[in-house]
N, C-alpha and C positions, 0 to 999 in steps of 0.2 A: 520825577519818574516814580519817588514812592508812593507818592497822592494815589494814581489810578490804582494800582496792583492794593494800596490799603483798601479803596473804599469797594473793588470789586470784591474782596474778601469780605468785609461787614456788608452786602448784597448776599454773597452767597450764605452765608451765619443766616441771616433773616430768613431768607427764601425757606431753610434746611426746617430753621423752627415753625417759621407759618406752616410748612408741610407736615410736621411733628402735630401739631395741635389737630389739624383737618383730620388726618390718622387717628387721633382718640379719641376727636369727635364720634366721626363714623364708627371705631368700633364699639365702643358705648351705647351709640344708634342702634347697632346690630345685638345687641347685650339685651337690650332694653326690649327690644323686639320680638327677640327669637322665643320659637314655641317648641320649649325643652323638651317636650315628651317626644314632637317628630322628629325634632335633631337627633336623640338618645335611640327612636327608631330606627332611622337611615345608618346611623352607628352600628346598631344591633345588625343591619342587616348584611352591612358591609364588614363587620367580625375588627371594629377598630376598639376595643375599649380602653385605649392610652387616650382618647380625644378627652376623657372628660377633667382628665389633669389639666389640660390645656384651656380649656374651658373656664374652670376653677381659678387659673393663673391670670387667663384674660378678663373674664367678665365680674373677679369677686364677687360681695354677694348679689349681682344681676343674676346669677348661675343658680340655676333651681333644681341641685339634685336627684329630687325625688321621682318628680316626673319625669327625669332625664333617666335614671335607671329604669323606670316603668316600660319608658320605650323601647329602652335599650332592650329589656328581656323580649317586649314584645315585638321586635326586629329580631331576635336571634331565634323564636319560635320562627318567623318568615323566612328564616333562610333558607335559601335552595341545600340541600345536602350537596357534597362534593362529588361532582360527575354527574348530576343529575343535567 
C-alpha cells in the first residue's frame, strides 16, 4: 500500500521540478529578448514605475536600465492627461 502513494509522490516532486526548470527557461527567454526601451515605454504610459523593481529582480543583469527609463520618460510624455 506504501509502494504506490511513495512513488506517486516522487512523480509529482519530478513533474513540480521539470515545470520549475521550463519556467526559468522561458523567463530568461523573455529577459534575453525584451526590447527595454518599449517595455519602459508601455510602463510610462500606463504610469507603473514599480515594474522596473521587478524586472531588476527577474531578469538580473538581462535588465537594461537605461533604455528602460528612456522609455519610461518617453511613455509618461504620451500619456493621455487625466479625463482627457
Amino acid at each position: 500500500m506504501r509502494t504506490p502513494i511513495g512513488m506517486a509522490a516522487i512523480l509529482l516532486i519530478a513533474g513540480c521540478e521539470s515545470m520549475n526548470q521550463k519556467v526559468d527557461a522561458s523567463r530568461q527567454d523573455r529577459c534575453e529578448r525584451a526590447d527595454w526601451a518599449l517595455v519602459g515605454e508601455r510602463d510610462g504610459m500606463s504610469g507603473s514605475p514599480l515594474l522596473k523593481d521587478r524586472y531588476e529582480y527577474i531578469c538580473g543583469d538581462m535588465f537594461k536600465p537605461g533604455p528602460y527609463d528612456q522609455g519610461f520618460q518617453k511613455g509618461r510624455l504620451r500619456k493621455p492627461p487625466p479625463g482627457a
